[in-house]
Structures are given as C-alpha cells and as structure tokens.
PDB file as gemmi writes it, atoms N, CA and C in Angstrom:
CRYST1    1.000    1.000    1.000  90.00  90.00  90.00 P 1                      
ATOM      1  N   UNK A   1     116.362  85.864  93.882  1.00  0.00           N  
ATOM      2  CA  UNK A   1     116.410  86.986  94.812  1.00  0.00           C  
ATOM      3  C   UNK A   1     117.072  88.193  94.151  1.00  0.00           C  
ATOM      4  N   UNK A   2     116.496  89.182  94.489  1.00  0.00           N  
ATOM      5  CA  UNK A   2     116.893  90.486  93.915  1.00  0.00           C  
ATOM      6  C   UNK A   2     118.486  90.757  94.945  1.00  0.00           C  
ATOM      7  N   UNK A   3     119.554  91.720  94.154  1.00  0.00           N  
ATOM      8  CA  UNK A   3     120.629  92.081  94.010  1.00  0.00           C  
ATOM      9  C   UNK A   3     120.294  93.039  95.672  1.00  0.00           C  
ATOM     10  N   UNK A   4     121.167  92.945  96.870  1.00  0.00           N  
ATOM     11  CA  UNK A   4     120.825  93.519  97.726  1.00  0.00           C  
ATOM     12  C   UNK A   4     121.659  95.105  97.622  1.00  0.00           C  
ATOM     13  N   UNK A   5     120.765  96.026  97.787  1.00  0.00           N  
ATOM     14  CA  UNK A   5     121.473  97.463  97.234  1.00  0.00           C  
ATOM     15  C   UNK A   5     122.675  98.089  98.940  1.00  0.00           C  
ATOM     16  N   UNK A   6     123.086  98.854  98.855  1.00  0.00           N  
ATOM     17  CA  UNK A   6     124.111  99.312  99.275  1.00  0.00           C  
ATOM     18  C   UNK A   6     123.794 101.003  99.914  1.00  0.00           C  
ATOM     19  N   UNK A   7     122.972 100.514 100.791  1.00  0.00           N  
ATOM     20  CA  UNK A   7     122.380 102.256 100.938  1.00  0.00           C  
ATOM     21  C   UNK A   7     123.152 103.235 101.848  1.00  0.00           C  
ATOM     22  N   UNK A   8     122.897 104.653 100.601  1.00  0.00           N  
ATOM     23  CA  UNK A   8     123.482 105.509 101.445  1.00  0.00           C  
ATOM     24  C   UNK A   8     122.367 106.475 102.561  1.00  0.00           C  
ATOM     25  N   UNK A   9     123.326 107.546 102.870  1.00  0.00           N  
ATOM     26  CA  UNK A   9     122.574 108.580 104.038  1.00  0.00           C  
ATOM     27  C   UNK A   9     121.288 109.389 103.577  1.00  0.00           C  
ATOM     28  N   UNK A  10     120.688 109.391 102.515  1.00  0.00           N  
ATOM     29  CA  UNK A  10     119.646 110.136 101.774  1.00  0.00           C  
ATOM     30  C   UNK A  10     118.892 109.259 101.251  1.00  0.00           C  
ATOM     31  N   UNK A  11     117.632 109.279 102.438  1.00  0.00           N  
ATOM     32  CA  UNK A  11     116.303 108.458 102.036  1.00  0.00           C  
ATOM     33  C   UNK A  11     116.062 108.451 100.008  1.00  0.00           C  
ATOM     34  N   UNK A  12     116.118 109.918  99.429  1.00  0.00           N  
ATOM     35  CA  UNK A  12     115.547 109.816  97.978  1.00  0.00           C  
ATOM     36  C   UNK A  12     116.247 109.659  96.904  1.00  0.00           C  
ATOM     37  N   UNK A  13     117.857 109.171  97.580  1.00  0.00           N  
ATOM     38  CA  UNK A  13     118.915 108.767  96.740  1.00  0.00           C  
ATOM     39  C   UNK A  13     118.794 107.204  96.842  1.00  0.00           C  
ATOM     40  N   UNK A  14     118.062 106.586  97.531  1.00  0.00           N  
ATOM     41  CA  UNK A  14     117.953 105.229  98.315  1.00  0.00           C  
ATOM     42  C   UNK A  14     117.205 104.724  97.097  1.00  0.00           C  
ATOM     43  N   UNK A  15     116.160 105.327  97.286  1.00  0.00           N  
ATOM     44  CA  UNK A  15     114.896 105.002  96.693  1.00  0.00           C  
ATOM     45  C   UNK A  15     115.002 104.927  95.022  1.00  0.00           C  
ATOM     46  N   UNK A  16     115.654 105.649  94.547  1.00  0.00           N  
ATOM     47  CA  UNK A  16     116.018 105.565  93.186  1.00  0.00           C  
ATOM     48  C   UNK A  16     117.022 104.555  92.888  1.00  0.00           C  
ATOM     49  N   UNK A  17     117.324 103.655  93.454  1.00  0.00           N  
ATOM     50  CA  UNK A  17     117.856 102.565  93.353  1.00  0.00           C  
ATOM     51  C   UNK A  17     117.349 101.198  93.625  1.00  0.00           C  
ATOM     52  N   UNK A  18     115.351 101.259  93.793  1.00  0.00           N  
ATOM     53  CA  UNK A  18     114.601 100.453  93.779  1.00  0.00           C  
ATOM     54  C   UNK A  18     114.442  99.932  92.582  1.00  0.00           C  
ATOM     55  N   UNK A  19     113.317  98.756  92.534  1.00  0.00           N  
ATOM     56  CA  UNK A  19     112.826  98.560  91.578  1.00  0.00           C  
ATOM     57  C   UNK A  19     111.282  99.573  91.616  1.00  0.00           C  
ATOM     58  N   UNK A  20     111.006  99.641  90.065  1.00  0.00           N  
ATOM     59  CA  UNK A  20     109.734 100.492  90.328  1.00  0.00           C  
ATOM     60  C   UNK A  20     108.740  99.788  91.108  1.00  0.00           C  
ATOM     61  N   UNK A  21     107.391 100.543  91.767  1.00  0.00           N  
ATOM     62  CA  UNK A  21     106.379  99.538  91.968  1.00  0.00           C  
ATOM     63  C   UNK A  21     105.085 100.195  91.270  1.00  0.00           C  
ATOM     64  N   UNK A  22     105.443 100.192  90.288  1.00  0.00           N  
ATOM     65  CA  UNK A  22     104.132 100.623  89.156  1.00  0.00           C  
ATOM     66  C   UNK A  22     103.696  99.040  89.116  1.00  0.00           C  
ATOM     67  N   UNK A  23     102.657  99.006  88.995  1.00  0.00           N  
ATOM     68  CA  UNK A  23     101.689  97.625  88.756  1.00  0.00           C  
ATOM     69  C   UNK A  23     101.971  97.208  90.138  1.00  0.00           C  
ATOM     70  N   UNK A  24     101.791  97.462  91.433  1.00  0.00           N  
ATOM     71  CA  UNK A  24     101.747  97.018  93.267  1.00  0.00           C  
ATOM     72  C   UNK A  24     100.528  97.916  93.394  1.00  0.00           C  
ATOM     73  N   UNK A  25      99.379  97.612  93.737  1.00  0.00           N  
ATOM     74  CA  UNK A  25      98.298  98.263  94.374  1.00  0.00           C  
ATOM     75  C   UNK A  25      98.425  98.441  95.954  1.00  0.00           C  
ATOM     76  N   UNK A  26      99.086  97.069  96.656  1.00  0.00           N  
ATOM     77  CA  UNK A  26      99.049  97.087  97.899  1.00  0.00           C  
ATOM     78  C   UNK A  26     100.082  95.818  98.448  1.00  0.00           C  
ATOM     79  N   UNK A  27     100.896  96.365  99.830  1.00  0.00           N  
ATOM     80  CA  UNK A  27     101.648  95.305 100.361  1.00  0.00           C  
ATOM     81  C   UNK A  27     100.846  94.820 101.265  1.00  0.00           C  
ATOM     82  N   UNK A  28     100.592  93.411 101.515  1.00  0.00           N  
ATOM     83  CA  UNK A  28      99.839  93.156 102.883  1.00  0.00           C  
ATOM     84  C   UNK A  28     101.035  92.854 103.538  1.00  0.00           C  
ATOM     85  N   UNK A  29     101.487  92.925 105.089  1.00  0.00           N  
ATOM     86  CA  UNK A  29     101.898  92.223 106.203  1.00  0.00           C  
ATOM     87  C   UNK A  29     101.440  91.298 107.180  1.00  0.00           C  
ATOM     88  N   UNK A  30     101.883  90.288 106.733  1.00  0.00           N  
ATOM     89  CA  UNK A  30     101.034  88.682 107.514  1.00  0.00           C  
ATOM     90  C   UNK A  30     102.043  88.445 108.500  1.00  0.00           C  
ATOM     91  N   UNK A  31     101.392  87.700 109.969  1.00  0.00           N  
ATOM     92  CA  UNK A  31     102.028  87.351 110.763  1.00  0.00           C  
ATOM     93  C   UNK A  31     101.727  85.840 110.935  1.00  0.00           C  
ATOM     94  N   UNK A  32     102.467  85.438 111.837  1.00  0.00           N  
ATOM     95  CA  UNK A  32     102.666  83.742 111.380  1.00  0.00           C  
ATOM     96  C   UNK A  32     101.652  82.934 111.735  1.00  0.00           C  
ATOM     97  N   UNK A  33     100.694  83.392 111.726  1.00  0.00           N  
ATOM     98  CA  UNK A  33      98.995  82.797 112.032  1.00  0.00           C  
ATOM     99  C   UNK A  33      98.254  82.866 110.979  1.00  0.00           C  
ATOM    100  N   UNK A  34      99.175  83.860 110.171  1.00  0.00           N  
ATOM    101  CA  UNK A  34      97.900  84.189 108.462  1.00  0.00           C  
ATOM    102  C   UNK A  34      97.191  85.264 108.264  1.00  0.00           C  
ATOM    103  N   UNK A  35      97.346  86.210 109.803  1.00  0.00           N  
ATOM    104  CA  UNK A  35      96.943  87.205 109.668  1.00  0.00           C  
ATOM    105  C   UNK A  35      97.573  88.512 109.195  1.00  0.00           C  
ATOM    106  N   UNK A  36      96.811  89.455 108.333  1.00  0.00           N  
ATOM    107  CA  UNK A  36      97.168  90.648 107.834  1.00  0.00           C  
ATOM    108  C   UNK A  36      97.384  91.435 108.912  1.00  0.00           C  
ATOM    109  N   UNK A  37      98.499  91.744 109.372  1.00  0.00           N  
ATOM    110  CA  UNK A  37      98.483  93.019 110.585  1.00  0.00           C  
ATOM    111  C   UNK A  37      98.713  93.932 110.202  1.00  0.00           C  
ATOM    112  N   UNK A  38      98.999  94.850 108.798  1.00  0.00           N  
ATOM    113  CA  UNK A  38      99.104  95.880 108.215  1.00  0.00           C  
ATOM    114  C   UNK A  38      99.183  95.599 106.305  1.00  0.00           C  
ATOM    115  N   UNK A  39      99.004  96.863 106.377  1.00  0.00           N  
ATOM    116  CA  UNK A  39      99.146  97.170 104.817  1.00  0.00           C  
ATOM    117  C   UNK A  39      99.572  98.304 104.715  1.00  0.00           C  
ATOM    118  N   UNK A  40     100.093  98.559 102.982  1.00  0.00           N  
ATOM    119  CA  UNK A  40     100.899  99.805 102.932  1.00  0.00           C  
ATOM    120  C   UNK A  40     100.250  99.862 101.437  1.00  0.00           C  
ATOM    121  N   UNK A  41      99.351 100.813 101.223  1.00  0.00           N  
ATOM    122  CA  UNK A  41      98.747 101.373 100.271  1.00  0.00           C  
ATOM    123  C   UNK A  41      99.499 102.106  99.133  1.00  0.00           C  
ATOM    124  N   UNK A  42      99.296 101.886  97.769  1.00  0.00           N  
ATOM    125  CA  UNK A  42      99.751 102.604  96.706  1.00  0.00           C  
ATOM    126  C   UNK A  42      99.103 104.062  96.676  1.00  0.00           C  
ATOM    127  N   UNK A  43      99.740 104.687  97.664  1.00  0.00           N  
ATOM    128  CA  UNK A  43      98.737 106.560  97.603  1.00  0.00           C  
ATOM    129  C   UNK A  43      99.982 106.847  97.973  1.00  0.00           C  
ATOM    130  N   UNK A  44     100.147 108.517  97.536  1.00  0.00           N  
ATOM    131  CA  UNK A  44     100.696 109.455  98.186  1.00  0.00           C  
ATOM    132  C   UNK A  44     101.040 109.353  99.564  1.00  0.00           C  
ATOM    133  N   UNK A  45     101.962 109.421  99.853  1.00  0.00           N  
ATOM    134  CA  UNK A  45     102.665 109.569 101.350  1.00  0.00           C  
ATOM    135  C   UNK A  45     103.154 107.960 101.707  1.00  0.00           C  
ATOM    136  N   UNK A  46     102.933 106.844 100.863  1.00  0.00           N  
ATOM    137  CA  UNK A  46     103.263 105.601 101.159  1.00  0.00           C  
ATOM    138  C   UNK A  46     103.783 105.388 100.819  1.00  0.00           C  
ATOM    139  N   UNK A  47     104.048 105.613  99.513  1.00  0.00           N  
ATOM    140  CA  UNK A  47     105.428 104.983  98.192  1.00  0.00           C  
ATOM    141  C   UNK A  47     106.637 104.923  98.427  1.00  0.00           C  
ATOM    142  N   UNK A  48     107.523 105.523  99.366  1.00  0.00           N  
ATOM    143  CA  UNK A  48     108.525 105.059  99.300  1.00  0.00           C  
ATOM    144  C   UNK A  48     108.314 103.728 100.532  1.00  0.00           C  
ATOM    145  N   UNK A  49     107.623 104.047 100.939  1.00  0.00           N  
ATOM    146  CA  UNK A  49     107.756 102.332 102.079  1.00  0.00           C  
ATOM    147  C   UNK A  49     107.410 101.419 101.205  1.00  0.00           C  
ATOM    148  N   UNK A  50     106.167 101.421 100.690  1.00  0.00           N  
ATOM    149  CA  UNK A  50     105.922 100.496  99.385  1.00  0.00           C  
ATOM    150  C   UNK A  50     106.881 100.228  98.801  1.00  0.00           C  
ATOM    151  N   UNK A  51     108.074 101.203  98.278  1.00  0.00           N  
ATOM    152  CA  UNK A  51     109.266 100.616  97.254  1.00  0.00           C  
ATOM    153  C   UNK A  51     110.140  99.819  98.547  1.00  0.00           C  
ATOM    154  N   UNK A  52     110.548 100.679  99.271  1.00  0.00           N  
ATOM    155  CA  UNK A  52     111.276  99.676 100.494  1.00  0.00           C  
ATOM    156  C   UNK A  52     110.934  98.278 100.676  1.00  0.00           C  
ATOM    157  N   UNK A  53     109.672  98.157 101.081  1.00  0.00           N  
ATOM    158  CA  UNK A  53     109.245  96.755 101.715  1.00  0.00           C  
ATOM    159  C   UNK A  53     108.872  96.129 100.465  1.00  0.00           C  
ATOM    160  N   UNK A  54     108.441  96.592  98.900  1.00  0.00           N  
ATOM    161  CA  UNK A  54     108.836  95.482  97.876  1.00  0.00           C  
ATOM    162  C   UNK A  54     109.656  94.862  97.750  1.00  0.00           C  
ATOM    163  N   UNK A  55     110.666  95.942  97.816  1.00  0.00           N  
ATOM    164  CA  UNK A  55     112.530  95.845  97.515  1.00  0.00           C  
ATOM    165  C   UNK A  55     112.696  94.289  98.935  1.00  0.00           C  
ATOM    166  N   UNK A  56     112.559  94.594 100.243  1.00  0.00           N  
ATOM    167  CA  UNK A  56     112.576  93.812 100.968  1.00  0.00           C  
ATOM    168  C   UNK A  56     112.016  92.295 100.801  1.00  0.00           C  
ATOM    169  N   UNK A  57     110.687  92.447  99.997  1.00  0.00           N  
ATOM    170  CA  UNK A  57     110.579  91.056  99.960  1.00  0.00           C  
ATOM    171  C   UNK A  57     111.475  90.448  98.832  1.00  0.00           C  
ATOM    172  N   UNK A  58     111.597  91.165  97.740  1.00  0.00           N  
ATOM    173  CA  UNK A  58     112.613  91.130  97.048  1.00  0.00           C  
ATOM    174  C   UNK A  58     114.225  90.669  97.313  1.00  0.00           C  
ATOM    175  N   UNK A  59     113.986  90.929  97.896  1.00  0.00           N  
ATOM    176  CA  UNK A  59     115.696  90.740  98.455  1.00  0.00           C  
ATOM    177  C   UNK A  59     116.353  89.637  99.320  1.00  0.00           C  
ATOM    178  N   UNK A  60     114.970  89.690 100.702  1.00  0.00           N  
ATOM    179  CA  UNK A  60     115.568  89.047 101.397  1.00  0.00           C  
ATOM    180  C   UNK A  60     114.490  88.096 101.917  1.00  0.00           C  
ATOM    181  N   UNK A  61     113.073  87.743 100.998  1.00  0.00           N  
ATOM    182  CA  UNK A  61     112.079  86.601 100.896  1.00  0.00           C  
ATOM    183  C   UNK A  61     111.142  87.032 101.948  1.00  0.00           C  
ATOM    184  N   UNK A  62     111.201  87.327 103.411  1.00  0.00           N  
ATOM    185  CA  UNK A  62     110.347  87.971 104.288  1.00  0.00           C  
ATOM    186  C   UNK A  62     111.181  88.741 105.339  1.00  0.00           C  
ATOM    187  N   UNK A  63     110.618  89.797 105.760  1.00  0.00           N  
ATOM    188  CA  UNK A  63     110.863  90.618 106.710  1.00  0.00           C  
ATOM    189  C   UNK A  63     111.146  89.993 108.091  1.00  0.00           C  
ATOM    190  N   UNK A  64     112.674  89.764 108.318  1.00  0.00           N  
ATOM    191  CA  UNK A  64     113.075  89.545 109.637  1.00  0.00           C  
ATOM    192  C   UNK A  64     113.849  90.362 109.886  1.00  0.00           C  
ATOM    193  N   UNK A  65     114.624  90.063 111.364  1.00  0.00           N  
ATOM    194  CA  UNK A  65     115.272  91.007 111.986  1.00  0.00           C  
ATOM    195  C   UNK A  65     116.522  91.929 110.807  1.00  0.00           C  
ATOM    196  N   UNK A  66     117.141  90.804 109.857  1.00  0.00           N  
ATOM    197  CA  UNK A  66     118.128  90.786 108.808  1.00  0.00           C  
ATOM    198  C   UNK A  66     118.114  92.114 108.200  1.00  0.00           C  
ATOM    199  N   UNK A  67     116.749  91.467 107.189  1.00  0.00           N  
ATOM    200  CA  UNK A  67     115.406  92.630 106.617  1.00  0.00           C  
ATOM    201  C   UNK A  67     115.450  93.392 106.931  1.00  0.00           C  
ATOM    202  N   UNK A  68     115.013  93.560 108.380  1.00  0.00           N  
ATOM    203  CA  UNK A  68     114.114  95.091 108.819  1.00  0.00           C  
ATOM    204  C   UNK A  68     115.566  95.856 109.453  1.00  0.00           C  
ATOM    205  N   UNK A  69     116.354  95.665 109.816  1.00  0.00           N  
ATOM    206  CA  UNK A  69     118.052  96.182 109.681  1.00  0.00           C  
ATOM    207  C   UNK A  69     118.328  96.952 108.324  1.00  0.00           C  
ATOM    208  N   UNK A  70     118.321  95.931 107.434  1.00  0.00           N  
ATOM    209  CA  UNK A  70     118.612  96.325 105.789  1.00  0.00           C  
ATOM    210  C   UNK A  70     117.542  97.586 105.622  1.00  0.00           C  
ATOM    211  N   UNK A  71     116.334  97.308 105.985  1.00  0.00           N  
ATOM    212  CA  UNK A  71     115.336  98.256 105.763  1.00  0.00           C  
ATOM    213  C   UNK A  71     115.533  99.654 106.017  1.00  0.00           C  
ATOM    214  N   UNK A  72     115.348  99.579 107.906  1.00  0.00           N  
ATOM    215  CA  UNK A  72     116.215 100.985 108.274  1.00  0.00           C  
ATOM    216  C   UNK A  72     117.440 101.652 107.398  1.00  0.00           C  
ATOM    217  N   UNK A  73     118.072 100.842 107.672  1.00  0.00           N  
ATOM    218  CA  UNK A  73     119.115 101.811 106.562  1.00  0.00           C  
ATOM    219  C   UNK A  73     118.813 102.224 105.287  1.00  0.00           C  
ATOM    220  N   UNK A  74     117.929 101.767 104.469  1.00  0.00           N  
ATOM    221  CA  UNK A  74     117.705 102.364 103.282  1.00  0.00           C  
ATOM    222  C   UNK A  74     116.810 103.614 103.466  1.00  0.00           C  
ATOM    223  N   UNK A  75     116.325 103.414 104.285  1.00  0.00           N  
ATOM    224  CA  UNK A  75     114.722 104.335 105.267  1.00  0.00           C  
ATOM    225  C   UNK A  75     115.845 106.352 105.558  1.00  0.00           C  
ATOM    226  N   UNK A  76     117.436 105.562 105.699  1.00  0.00           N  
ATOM    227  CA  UNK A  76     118.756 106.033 106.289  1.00  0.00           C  
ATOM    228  C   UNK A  76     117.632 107.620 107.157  1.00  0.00           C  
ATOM    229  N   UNK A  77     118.332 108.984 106.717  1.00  0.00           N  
ATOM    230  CA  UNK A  77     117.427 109.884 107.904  1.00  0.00           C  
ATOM    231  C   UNK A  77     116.109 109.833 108.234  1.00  0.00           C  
ATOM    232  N   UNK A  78     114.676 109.246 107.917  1.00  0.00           N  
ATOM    233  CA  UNK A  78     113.850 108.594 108.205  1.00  0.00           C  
ATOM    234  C   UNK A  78     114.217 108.214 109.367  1.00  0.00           C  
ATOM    235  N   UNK A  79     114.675 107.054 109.345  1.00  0.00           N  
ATOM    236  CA  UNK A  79     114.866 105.886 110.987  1.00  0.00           C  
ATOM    237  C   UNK A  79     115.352 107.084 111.454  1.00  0.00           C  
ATOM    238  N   UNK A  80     116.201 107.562 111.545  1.00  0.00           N  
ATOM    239  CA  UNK A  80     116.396 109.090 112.851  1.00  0.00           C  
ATOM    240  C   UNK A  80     115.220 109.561 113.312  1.00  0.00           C  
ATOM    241  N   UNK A  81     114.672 110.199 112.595  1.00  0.00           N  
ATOM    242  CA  UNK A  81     113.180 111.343 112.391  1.00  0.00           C  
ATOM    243  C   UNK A  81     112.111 110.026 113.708  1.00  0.00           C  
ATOM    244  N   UNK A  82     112.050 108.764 112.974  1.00  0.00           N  
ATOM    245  CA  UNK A  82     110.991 107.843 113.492  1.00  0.00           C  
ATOM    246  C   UNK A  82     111.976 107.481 115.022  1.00  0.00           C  
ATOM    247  N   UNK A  83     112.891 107.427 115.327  1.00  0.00           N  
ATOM    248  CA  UNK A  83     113.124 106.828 116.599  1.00  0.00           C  
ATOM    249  C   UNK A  83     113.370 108.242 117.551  1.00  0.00           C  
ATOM    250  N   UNK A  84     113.528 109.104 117.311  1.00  0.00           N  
ATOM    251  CA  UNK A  84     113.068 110.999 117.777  1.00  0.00           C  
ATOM    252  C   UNK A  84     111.301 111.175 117.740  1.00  0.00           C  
ATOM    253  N   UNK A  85     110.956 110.446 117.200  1.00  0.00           N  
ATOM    254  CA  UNK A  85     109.179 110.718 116.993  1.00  0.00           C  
ATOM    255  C   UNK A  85     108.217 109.384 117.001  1.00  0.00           C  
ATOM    256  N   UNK A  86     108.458 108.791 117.677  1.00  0.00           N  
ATOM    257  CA  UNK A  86     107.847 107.045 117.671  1.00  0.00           C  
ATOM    258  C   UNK A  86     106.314 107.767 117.044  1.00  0.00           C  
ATOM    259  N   UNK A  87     105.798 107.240 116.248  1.00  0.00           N  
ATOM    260  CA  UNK A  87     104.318 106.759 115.881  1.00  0.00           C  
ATOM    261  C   UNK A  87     104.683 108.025 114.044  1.00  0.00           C  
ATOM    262  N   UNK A  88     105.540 108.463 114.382  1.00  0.00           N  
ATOM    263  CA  UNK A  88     104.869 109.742 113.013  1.00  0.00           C  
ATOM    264  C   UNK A  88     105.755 108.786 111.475  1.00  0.00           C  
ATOM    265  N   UNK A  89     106.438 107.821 111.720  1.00  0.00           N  
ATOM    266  CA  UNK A  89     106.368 106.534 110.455  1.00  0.00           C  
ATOM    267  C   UNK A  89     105.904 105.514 110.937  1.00  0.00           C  
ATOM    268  N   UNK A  90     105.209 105.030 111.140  1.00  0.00           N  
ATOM    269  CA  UNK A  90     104.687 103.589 111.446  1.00  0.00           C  
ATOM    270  C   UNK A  90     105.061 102.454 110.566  1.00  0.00           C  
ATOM    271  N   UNK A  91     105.664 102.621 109.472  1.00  0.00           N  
ATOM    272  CA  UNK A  91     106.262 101.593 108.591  1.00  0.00           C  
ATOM    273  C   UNK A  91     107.516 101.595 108.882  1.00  0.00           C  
ATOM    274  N   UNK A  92     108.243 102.429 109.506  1.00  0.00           N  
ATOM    275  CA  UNK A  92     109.501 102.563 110.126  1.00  0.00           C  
ATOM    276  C   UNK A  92     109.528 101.824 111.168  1.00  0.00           C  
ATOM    277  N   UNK A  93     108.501 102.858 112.274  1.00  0.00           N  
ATOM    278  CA  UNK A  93     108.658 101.616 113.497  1.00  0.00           C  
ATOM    279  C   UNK A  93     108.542 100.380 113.490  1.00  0.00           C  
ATOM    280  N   UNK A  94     107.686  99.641 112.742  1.00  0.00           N  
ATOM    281  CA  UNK A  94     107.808  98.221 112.303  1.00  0.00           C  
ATOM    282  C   UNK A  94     108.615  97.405 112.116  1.00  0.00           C  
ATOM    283  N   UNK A  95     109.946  98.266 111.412  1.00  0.00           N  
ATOM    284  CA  UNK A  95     110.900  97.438 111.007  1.00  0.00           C  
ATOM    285  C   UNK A  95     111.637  97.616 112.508  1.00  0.00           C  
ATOM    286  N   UNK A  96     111.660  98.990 113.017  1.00  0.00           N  
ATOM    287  CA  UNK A  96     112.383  99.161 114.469  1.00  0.00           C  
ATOM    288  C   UNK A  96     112.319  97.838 115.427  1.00  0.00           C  
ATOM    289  N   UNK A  97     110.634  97.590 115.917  1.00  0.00           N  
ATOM    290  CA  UNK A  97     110.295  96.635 116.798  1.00  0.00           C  
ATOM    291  C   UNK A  97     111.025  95.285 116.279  1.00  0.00           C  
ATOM    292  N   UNK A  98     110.454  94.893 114.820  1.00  0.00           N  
ATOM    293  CA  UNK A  98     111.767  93.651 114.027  1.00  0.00           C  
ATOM    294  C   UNK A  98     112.730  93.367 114.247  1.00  0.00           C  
ATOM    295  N   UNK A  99     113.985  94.451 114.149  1.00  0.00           N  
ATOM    296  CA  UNK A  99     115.215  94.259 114.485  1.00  0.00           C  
ATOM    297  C   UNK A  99     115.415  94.136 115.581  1.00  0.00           C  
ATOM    298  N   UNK A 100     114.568  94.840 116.671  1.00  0.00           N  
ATOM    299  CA  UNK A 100     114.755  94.343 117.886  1.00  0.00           C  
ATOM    300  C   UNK A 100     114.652  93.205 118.598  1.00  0.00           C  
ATOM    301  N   UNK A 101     114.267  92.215 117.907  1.00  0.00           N  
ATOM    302  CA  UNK A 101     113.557  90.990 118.025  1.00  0.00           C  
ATOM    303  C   UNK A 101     111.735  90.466 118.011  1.00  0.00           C  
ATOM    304  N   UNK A 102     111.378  91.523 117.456  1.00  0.00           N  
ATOM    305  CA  UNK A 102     110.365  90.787 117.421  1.00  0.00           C  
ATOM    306  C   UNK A 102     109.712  90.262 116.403  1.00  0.00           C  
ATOM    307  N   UNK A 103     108.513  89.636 116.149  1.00  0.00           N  
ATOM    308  CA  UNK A 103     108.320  88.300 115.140  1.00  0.00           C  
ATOM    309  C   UNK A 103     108.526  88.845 113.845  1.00  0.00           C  
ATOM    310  N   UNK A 104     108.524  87.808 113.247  1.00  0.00           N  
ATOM    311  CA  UNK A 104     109.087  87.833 111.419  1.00  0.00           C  
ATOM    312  C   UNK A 104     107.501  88.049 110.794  1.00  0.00           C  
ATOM    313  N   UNK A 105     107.784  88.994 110.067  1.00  0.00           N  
ATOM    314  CA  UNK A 105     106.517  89.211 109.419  1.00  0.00           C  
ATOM    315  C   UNK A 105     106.445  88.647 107.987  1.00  0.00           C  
ATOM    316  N   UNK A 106     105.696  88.042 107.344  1.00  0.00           N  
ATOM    317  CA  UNK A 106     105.737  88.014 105.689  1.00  0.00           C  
ATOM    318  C   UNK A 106     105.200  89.122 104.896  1.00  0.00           C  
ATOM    319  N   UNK A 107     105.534  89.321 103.295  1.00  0.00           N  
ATOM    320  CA  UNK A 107     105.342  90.130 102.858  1.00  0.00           C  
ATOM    321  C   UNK A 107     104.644  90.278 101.093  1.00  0.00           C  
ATOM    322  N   UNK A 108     103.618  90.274 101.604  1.00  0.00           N  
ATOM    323  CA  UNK A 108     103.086  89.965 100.594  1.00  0.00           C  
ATOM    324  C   UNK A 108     102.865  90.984  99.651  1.00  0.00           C  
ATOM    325  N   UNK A 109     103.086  90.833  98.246  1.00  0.00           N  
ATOM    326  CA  UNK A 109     102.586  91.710  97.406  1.00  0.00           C  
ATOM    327  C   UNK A 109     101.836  91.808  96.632  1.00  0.00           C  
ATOM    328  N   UNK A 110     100.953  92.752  96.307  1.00  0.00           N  
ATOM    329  CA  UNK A 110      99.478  92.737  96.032  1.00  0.00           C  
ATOM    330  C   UNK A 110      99.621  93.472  94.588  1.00  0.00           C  
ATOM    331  N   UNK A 111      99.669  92.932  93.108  1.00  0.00           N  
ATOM    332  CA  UNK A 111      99.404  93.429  91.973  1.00  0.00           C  
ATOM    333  C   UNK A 111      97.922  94.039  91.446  1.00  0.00           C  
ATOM    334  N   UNK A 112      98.089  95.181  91.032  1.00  0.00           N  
ATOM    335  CA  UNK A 112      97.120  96.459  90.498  1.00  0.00           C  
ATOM    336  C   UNK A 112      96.260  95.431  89.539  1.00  0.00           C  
ATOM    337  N   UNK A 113      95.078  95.958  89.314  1.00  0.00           N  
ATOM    338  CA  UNK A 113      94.387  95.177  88.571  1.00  0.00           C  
ATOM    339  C   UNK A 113      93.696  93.654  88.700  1.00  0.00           C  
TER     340      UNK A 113                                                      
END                                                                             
C-alpha cells in the first residue's frame, strides 16, 4: 500500500504530491455486482480526479467511506465548490454520497496501451 499523504487546503498543492498517472488511460468504478458505474477518463478536465482516485486505490485498496473522506480532503477547496454546486464535480460528489454511507465502490485501474 502506498504511503497515505497528509493533505493540505490547495487542491494543486495536493496533487503534486501524487503519484504520476502517465501510463492510466482510464479508472473504471465497479460496484459490488461487477458493474462499471463510472469512469474517469485520461483527458483534460479529469486528471486531477484520475490522480486522486489512483492515489486512492493506492492507498487505501478500494473506495469506502475511509477513502472517500481521505479523498475529499485532498479534493480540499473542490469539496467546498461541489457541496455549494451538487452536480458541477461529479467525481467529488461520489466520494460525498461514500462518506455518507453509501456502498463501497472498487477501483479499478486501467493501463494505456
């Protein structure tokens, strides 16, 4: 298991304390039936959730309430912005509904090539 980081108040100070995800084409999110209920694409406007929720499976094996806690905070003014604006991060709210109790998602990661 990867070293769990220590995040501060600045989403792009967070993020530079990932691991890279050069060679990740795509995260799938499986729910406990096997199904993919999301993905988080290697494009523009995704990458830092992509580094987040690598870092997450990384860290803490699958996305539970634990996780998606740890998550938000690295997400740090993000999760503000997303719980002031429900739907405008949707990889945010995800982890939101999580911590709140709802189901454990797995996290799969999908290598380029």
């Amino acid at each position: 298991m990867l070293p769990i980081i220590q995040p501060g108040p600045v989403f792009k100070e967070n993020l530079q304390k990932l691991p890279s995800i050069d060679g990740v084409q795509r995260i799938d999110l499986v729910d406990g039936k096997g199904a993919v209920v999301a993905d988080i694409p290697h494009q523009p406007g995704k990458l830092g959730s992509l580094a987040i929720y690598q870092y997450l499976a990384q860290a803490f094996g699958k996305l539970d309430a634990k996780a998606a806690e740890h998550g938000l905070a690295v997400f740090a003014e993000v999760t503000e912005d997303a719980r002031r604006h429900p739907g405008s991060h949707p990889n945010v709210d995800r982890l939101i509904t999580i911590a709140a109790g709802g189901a454990a998602l797995r996290i799969e990661v999908i290598p380029a090539g």
